[in-house]
PDB file as gemmi writes it, atoms N, CA and C in Angstrom:
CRYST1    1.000    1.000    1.000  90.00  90.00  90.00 P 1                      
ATOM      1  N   UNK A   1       0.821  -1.185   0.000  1.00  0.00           N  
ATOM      2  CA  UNK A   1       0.000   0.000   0.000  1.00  0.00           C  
ATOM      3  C   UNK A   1       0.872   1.258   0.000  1.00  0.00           C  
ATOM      4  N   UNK A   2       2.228   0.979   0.948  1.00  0.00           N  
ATOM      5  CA  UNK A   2       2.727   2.206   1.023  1.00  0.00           C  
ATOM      6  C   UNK A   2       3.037   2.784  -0.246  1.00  0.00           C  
ATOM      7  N   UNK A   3       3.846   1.617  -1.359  1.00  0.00           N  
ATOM      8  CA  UNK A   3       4.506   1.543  -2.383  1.00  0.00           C  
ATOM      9  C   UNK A   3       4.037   2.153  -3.622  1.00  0.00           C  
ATOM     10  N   UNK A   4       2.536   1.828  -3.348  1.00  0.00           N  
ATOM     11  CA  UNK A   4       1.463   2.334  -4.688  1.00  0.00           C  
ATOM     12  C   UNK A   4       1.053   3.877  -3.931  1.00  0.00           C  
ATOM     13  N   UNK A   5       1.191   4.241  -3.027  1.00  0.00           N  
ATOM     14  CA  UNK A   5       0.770   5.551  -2.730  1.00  0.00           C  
ATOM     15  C   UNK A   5       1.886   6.544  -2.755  1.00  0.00           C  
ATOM     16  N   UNK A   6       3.351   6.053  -2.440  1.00  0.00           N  
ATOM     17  CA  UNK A   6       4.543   6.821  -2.805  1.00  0.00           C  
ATOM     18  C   UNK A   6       4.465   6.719  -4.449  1.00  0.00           C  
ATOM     19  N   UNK A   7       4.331   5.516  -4.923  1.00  0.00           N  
ATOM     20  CA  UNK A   7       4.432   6.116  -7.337  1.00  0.00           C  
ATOM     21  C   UNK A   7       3.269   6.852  -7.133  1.00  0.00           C  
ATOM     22  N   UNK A   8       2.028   6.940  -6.510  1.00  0.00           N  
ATOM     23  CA  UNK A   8       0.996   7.734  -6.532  1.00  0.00           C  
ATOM     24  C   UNK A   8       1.403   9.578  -6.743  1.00  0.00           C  
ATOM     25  N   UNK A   9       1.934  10.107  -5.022  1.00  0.00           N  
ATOM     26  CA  UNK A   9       2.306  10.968  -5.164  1.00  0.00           C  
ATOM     27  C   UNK A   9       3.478  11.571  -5.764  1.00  0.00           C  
ATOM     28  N   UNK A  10       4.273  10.377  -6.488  1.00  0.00           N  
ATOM     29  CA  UNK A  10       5.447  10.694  -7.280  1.00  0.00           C  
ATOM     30  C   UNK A  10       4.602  10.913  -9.090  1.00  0.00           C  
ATOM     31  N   UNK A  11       3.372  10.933  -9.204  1.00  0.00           N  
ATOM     32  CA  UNK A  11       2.840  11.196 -10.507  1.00  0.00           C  
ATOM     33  C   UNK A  11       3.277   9.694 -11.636  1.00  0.00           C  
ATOM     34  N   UNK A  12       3.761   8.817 -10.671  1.00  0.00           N  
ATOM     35  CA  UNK A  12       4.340   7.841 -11.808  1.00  0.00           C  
ATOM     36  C   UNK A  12       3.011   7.247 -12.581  1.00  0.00           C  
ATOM     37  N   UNK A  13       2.257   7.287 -13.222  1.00  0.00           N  
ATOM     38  CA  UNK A  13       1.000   6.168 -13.487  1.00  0.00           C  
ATOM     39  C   UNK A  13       0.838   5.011 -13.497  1.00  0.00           C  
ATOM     40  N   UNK A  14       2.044   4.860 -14.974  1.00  0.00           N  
ATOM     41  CA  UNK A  14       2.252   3.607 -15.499  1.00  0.00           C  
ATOM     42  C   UNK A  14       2.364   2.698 -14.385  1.00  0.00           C  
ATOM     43  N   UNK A  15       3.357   2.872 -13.284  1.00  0.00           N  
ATOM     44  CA  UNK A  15       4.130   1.656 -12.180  1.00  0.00           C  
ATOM     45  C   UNK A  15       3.011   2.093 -11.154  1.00  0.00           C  
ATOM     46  N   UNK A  16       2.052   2.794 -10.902  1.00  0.00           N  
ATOM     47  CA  UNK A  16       1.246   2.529 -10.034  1.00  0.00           C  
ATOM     48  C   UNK A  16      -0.037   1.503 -10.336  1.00  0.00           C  
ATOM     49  N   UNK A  17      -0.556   1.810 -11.710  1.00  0.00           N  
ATOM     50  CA  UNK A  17      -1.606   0.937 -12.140  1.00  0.00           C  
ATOM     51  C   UNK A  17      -1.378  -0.373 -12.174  1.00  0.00           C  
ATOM     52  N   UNK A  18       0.075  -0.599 -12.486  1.00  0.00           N  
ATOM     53  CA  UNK A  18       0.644  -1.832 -12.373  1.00  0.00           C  
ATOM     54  C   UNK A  18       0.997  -2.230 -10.765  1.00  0.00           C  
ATOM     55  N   UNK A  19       1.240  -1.526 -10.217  1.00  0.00           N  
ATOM     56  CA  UNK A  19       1.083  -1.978  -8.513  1.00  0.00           C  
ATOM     57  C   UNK A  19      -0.506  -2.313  -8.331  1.00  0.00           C  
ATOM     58  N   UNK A  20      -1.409  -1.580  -8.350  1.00  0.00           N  
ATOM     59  CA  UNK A  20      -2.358  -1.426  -8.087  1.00  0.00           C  
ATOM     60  C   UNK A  20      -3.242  -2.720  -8.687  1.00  0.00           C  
ATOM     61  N   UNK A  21      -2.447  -3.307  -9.887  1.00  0.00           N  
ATOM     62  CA  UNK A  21      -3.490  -4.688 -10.760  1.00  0.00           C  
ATOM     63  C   UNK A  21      -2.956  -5.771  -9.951  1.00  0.00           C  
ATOM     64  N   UNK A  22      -1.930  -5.775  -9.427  1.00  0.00           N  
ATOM     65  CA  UNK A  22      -0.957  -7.053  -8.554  1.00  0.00           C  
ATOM     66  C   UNK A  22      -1.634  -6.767  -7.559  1.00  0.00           C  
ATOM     67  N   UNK A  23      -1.765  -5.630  -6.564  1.00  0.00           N  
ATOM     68  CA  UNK A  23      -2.348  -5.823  -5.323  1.00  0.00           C  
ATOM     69  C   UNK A  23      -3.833  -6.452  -5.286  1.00  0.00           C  
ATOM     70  N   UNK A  24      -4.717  -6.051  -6.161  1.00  0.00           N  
ATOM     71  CA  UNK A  24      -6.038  -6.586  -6.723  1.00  0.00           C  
ATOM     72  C   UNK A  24      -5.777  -8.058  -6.914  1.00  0.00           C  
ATOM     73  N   UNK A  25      -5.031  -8.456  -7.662  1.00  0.00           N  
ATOM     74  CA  UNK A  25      -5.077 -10.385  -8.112  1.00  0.00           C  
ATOM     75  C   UNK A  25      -4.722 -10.894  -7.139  1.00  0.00           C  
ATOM     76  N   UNK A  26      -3.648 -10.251  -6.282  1.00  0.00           N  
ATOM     77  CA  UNK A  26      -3.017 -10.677  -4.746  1.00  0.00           C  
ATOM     78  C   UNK A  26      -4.832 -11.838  -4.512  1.00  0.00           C  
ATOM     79  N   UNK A  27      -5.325 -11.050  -4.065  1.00  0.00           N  
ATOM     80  CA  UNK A  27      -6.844 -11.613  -3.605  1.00  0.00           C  
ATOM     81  C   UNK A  27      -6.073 -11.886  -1.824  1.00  0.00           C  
ATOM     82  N   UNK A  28      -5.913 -10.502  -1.207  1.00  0.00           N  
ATOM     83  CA  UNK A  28      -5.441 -10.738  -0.100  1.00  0.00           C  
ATOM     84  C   UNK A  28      -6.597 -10.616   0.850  1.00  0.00           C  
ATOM     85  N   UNK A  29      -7.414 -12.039   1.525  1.00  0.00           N  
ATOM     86  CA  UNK A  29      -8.307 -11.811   2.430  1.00  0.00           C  
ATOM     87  C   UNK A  29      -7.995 -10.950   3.747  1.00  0.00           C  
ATOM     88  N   UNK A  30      -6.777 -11.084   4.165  1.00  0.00           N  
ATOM     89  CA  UNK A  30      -6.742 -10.719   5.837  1.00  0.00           C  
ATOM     90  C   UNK A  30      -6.736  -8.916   5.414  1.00  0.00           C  
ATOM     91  N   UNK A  31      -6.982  -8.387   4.374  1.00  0.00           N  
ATOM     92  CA  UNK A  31      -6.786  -6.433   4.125  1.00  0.00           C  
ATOM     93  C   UNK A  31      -7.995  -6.304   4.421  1.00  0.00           C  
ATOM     94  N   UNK A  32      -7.937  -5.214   5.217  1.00  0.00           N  
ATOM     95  CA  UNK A  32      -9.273  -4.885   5.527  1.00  0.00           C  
ATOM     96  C   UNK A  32     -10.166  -4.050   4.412  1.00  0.00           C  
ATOM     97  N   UNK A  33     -11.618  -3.339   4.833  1.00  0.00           N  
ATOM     98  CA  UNK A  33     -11.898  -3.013   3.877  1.00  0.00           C  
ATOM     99  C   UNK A  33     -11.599  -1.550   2.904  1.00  0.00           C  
ATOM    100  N   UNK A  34     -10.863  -1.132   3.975  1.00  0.00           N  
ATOM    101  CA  UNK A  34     -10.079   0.208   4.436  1.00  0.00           C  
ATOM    102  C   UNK A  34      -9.463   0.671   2.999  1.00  0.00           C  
ATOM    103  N   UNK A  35      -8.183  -0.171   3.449  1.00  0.00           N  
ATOM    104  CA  UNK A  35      -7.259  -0.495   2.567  1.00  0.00           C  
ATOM    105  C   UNK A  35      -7.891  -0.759   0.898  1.00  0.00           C  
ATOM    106  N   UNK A  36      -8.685  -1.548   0.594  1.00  0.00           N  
ATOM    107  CA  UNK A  36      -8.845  -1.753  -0.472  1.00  0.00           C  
ATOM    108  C   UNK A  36     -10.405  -0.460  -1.366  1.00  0.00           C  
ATOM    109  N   UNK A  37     -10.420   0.216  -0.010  1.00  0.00           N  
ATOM    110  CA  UNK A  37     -11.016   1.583  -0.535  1.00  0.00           C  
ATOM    111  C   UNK A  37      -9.974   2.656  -0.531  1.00  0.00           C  
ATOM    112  N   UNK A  38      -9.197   2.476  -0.247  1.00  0.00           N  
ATOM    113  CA  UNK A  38      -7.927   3.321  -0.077  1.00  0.00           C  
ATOM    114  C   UNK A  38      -7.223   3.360  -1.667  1.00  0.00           C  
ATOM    115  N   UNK A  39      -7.134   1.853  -2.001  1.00  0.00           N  
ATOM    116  CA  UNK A  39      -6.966   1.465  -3.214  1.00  0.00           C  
ATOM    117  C   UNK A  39      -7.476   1.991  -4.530  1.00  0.00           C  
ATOM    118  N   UNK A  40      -9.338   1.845  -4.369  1.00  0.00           N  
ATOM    119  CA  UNK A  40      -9.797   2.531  -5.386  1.00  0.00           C  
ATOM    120  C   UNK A  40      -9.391   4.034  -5.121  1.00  0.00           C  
ATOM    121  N   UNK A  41      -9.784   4.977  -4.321  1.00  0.00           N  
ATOM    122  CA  UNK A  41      -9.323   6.072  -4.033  1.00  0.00           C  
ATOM    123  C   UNK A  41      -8.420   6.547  -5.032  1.00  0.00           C  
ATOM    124  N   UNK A  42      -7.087   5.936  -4.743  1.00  0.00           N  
ATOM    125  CA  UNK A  42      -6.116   6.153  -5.835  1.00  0.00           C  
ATOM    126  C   UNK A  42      -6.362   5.772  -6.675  1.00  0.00           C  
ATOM    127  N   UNK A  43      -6.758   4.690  -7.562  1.00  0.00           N  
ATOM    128  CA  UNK A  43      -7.162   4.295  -9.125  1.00  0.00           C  
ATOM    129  C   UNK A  43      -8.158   5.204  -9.596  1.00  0.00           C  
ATOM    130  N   UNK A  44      -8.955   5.700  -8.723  1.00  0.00           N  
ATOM    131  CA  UNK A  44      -9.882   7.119  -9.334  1.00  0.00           C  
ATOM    132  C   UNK A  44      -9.072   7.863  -9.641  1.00  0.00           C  
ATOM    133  N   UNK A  45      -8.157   8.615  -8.753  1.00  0.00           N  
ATOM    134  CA  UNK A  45      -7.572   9.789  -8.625  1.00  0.00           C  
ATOM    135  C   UNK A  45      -6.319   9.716 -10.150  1.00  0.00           C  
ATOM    136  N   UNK A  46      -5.944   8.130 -10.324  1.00  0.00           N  
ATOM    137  CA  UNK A  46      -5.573   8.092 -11.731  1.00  0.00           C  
ATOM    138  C   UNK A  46      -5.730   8.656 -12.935  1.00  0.00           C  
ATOM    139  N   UNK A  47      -7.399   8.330 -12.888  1.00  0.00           N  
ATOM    140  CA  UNK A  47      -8.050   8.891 -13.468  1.00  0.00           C  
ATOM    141  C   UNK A  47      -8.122  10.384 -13.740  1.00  0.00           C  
ATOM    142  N   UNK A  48      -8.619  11.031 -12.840  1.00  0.00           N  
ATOM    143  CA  UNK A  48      -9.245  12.431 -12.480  1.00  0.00           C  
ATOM    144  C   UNK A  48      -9.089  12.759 -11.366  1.00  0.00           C  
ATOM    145  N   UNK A  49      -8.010  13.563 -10.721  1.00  0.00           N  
ATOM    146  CA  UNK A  49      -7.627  14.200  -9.801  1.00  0.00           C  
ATOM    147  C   UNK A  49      -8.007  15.604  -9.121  1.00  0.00           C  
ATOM    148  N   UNK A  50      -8.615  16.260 -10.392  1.00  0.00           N  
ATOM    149  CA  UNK A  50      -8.924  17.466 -10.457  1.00  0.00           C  
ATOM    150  C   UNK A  50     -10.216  17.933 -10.539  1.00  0.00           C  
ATOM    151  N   UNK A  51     -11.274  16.803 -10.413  1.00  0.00           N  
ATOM    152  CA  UNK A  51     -12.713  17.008 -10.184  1.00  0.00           C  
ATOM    153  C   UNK A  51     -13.044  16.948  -9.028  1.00  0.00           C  
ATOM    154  N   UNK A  52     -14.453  17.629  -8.739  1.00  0.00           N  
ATOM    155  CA  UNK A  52     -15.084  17.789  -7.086  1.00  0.00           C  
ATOM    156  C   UNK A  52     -15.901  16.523  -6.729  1.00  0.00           C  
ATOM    157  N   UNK A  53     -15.869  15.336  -7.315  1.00  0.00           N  
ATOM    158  CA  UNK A  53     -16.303  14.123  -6.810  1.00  0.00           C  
ATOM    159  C   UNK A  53     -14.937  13.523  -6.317  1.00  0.00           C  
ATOM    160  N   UNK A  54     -14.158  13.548  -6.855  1.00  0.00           N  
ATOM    161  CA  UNK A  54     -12.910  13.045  -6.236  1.00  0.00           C  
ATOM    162  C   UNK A  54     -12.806  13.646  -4.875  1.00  0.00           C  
ATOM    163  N   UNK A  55     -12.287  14.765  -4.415  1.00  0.00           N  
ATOM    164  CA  UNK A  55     -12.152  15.623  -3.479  1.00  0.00           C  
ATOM    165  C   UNK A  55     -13.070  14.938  -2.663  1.00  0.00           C  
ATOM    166  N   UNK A  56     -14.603  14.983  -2.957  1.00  0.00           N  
ATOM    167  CA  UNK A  56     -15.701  14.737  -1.863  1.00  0.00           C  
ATOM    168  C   UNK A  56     -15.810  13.124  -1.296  1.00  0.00           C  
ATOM    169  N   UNK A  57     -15.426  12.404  -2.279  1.00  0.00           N  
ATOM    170  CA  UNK A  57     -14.167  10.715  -1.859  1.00  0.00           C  
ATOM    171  C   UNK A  57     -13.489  10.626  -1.063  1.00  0.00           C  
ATOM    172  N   UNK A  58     -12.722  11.494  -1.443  1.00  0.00           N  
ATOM    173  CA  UNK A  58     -10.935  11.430  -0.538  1.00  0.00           C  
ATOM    174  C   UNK A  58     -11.686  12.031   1.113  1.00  0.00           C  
ATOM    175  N   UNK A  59     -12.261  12.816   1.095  1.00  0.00           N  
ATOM    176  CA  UNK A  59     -13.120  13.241   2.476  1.00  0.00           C  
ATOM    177  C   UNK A  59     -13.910  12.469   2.964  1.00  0.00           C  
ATOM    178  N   UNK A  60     -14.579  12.004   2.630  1.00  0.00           N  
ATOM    179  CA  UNK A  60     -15.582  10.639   3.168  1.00  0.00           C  
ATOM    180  C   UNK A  60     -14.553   9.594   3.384  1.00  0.00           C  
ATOM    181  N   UNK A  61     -13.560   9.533   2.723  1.00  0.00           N  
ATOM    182  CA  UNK A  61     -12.308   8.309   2.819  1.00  0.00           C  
ATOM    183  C   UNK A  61     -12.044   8.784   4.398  1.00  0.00           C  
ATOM    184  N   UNK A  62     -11.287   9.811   4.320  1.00  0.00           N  
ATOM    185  CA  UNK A  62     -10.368  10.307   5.599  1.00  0.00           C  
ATOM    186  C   UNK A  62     -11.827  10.529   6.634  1.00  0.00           C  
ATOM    187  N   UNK A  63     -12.489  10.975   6.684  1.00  0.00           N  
ATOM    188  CA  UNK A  63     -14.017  10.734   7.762  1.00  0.00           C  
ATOM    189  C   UNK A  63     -13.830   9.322   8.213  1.00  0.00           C  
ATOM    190  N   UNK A  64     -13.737   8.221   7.207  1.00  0.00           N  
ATOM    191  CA  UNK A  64     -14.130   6.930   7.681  1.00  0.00           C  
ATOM    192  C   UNK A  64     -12.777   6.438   8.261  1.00  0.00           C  
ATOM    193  N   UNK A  65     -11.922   6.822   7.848  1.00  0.00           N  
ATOM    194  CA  UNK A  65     -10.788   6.611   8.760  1.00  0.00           C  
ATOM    195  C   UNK A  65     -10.428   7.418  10.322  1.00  0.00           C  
ATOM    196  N   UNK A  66     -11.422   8.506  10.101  1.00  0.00           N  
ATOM    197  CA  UNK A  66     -10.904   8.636  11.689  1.00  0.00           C  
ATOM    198  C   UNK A  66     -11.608   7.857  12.552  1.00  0.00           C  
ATOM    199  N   UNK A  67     -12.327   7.678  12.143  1.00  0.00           N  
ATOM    200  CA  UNK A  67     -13.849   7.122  12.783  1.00  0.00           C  
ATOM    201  C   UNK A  67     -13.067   5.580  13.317  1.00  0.00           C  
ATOM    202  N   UNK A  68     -12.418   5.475  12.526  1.00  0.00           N  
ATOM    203  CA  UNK A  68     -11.985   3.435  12.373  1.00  0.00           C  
ATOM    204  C   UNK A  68     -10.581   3.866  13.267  1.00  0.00           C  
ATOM    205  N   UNK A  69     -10.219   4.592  13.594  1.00  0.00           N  
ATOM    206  CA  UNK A  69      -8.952   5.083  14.121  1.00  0.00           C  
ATOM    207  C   UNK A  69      -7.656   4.321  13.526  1.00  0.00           C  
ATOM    208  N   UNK A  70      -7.772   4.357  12.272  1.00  0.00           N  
ATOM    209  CA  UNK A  70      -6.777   3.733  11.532  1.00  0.00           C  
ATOM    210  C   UNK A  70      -5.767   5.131  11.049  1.00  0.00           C  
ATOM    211  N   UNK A  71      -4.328   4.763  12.030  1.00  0.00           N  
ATOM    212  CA  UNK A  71      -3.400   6.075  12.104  1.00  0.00           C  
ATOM    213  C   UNK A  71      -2.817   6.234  10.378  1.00  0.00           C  
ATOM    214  N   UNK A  72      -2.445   4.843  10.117  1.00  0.00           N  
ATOM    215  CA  UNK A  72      -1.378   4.937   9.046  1.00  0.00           C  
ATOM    216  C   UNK A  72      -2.280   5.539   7.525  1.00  0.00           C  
ATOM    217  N   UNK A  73      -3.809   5.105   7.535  1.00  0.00           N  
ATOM    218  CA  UNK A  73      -4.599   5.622   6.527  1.00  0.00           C  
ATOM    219  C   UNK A  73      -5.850   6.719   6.714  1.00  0.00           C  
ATOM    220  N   UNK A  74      -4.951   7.202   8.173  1.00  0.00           N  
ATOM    221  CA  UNK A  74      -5.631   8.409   8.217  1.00  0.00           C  
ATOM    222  C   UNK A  74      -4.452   9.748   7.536  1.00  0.00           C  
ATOM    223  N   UNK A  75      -3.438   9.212   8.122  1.00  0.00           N  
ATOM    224  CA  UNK A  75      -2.242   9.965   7.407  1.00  0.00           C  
ATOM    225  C   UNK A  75      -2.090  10.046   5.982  1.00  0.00           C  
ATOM    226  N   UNK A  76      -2.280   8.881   5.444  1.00  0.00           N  
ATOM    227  CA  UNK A  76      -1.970   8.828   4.049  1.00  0.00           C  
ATOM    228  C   UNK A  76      -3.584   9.764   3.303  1.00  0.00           C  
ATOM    229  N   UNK A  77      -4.575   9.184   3.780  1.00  0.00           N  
ATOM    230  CA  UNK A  77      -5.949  10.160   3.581  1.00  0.00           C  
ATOM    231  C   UNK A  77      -5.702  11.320   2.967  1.00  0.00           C  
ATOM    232  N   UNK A  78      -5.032  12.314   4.875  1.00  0.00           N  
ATOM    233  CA  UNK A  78      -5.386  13.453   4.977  1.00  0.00           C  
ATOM    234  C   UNK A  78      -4.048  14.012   3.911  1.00  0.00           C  
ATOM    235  N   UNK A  79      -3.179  13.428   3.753  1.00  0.00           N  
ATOM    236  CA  UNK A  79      -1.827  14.074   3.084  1.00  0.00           C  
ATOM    237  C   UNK A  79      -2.467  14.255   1.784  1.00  0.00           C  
ATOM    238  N   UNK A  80      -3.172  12.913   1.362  1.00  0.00           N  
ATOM    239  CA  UNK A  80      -3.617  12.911  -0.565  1.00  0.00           C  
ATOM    240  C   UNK A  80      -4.673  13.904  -0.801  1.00  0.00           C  
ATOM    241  N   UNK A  81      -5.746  14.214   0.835  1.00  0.00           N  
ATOM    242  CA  UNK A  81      -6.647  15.050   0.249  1.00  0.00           C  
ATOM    243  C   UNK A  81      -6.089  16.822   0.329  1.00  0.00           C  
ATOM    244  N   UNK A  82      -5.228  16.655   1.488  1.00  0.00           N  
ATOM    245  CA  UNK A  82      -4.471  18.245   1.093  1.00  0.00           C  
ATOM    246  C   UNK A  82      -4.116  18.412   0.031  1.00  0.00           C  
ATOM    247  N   UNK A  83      -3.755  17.385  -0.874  1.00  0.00           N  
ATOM    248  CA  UNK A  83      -2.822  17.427  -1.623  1.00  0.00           C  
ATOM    249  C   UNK A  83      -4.175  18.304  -2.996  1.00  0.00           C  
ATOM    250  N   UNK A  84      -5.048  17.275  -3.002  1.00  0.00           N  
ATOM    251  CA  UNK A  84      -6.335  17.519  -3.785  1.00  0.00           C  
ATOM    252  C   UNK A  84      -6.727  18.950  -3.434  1.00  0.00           C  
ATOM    253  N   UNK A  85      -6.941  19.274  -1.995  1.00  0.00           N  
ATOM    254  CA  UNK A  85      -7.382  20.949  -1.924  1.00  0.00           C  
ATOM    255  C   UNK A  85      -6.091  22.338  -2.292  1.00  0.00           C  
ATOM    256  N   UNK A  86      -5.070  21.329  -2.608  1.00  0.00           N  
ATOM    257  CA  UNK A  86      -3.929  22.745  -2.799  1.00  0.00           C  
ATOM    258  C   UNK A  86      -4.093  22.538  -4.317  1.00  0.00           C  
ATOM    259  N   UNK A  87      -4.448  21.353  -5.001  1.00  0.00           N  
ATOM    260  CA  UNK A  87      -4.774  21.839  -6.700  1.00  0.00           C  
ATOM    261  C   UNK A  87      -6.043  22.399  -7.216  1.00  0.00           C  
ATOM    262  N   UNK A  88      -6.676  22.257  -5.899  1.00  0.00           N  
ATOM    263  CA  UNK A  88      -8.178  22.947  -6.441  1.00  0.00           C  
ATOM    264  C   UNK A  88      -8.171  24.042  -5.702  1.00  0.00           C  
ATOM    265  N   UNK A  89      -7.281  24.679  -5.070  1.00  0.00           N  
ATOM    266  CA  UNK A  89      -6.586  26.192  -4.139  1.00  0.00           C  
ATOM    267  C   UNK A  89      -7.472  26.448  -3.122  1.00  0.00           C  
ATOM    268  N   UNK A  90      -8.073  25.472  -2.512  1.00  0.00           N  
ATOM    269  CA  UNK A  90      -8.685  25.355  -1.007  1.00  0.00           C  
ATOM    270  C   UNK A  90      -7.906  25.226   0.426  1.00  0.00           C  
ATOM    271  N   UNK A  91      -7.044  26.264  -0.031  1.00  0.00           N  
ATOM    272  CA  UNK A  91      -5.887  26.045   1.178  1.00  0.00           C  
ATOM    273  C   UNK A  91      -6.699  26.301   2.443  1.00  0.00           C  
ATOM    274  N   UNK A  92      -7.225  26.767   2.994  1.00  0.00           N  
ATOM    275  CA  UNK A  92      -8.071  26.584   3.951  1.00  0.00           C  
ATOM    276  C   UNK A  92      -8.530  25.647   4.791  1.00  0.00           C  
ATOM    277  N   UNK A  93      -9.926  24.814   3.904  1.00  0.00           N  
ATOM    278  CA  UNK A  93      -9.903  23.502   4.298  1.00  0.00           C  
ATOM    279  C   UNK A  93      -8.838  22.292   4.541  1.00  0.00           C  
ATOM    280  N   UNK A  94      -7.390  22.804   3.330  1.00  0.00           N  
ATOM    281  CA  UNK A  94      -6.162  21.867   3.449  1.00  0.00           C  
ATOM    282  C   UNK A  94      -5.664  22.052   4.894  1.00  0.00           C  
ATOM    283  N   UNK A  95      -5.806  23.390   5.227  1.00  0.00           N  
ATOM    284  CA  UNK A  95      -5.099  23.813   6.186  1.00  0.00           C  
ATOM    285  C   UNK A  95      -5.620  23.596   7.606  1.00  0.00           C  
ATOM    286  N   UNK A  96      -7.466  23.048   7.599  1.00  0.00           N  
ATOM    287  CA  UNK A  96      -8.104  22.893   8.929  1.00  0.00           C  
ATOM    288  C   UNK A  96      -7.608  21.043   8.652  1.00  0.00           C  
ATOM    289  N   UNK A  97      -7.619  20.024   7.749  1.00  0.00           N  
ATOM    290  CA  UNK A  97      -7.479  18.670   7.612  1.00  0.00           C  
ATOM    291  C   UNK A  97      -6.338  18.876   7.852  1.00  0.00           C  
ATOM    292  N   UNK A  98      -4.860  19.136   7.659  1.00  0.00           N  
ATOM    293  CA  UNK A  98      -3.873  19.277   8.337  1.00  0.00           C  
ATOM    294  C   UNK A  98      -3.499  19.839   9.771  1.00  0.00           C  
ATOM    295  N   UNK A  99      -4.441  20.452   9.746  1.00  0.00           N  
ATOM    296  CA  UNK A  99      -5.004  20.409  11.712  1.00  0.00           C  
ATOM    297  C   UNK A  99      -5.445  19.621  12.322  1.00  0.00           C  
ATOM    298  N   UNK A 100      -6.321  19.129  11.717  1.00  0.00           N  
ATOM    299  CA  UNK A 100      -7.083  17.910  12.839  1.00  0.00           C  
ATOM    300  C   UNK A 100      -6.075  16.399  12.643  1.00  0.00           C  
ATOM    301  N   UNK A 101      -5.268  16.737  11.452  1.00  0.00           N  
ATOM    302  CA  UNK A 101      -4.626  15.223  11.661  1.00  0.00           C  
ATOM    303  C   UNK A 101      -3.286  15.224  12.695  1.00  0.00           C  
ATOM    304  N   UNK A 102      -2.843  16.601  12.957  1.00  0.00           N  
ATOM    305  CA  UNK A 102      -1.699  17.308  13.784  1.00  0.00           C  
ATOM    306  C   UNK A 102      -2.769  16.433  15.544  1.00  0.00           C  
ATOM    307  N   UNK A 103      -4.124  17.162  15.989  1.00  0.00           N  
ATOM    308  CA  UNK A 103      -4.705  16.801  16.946  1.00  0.00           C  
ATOM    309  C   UNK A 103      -4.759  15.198  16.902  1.00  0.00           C  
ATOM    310  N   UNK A 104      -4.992  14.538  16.046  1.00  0.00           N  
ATOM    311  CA  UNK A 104      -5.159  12.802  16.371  1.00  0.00           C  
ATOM    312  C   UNK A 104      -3.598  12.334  16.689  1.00  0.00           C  
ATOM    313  N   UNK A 105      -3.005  13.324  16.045  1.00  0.00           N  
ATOM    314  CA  UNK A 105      -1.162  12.136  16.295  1.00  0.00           C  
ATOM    315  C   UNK A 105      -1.631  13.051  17.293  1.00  0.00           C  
ATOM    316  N   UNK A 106      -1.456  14.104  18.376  1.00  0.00           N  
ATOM    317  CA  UNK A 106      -1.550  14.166  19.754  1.00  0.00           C  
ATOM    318  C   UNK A 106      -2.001  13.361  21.046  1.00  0.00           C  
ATOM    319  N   UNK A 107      -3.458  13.266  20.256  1.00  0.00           N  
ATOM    320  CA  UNK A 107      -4.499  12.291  21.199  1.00  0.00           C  
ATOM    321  C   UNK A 107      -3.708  10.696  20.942  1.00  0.00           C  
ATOM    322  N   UNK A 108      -3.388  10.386  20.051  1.00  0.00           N  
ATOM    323  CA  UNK A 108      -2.719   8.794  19.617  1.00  0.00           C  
ATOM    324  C   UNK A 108      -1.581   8.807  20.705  1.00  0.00           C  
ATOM    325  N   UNK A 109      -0.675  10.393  20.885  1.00  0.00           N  
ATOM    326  CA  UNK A 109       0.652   9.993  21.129  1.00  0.00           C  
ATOM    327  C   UNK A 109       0.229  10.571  22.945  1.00  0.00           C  
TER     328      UNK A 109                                                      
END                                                                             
């Protein structure tokens, strides 16, 4: 997961789609369901990065991860959806989701 979300934010496509078809055939039962919405997440964002259904994804993604208190894909979430509100110039909202994920590593640590 980490692997396909680092070629993710490295813009690589090609070697992510191809991570992303191996992790799929894997047919790994013990991943939760998290993870393999985490998955599509990015294979959308392949797609179309720059539309407001994506954005409103990646937020319902990172919602359902705090909720599940899952640290490592709340991080990865909130980083991809800042990432989404600084290309659609919502620094704002980037800037309150990079707050509240600053407060959970507090409360965690």
């Amino acid at each position: 997961m980490t692997k396909i979300f680092s070629l993710y934010t490295l813009f690589r496509k090609d070697e992510t789609y191809e991570q992303i078809h191996k992790f799929k055939n894997a047919n790994l039962d013990l991943v939760s369901p998290l993870i393999h919405s985490f998955m599509n997440l990015i294979e959308m964002g392949l797609e179309n990065d720059s539309n407001d259904a994506y954005m409103y994804a990646t937020m319902a993604f990172v919602d359902k991860t705090i909720v599940n208190k899952d640290f490592i894909l709340i991080r990865n979430g909130i980083t991809l959806l800042t990432r989404i509100l600084k290309i659609k110039r919502k620094y704002k909202e980037a800037y309150q989701y990079s707050s509240k994920m600053l407060q959970i590593i507090e409360t965690i640590n």
